[in-house]
N, C-alpha and C positions, 0 to 999 in steps of 0.2 A: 504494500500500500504506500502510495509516495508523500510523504511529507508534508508536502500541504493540504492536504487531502487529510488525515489522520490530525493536524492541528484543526481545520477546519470541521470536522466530527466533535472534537473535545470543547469547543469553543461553543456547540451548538446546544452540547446537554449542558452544560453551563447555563448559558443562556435559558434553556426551556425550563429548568429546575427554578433557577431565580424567577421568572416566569409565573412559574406553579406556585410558590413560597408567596410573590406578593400577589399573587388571586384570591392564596387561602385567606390571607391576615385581611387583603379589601372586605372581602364577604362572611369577614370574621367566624370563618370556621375553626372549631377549639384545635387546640394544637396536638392532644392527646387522639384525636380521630386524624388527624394527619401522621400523626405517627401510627397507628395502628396499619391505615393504608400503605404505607411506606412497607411494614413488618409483614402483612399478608400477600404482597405483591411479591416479597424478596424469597419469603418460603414460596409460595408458587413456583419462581423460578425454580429456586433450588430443589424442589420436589420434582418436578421438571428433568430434571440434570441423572437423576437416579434411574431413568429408565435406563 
């Protein structure tokens, strides 16, 4: 993968996270259900990964 290509990836979840972080705090969703989605999404993956 070239270089710029692989900054430009890294630069994007960046951006769509900070993105995400101030939609929740706008529409003042609690931070303990943001982090729960965060925790059921990463077991998913990683439940995922085990086939």
């Amino acid at each position: 993968m070239p270089l710029p290509l692989f900054l430009a990836m890294i630069a994007f979840v960046i951006a769509a996270s900070g993105a995400t972080l101030a939609l929740a705090f706008w529409a003042e969703v609690p931070l303990m259900a943001l982090a729960f989605a965060a925790l059921a999404g990463s077991l998913a993956l990683g439940a995922r990964q085990w086939r």
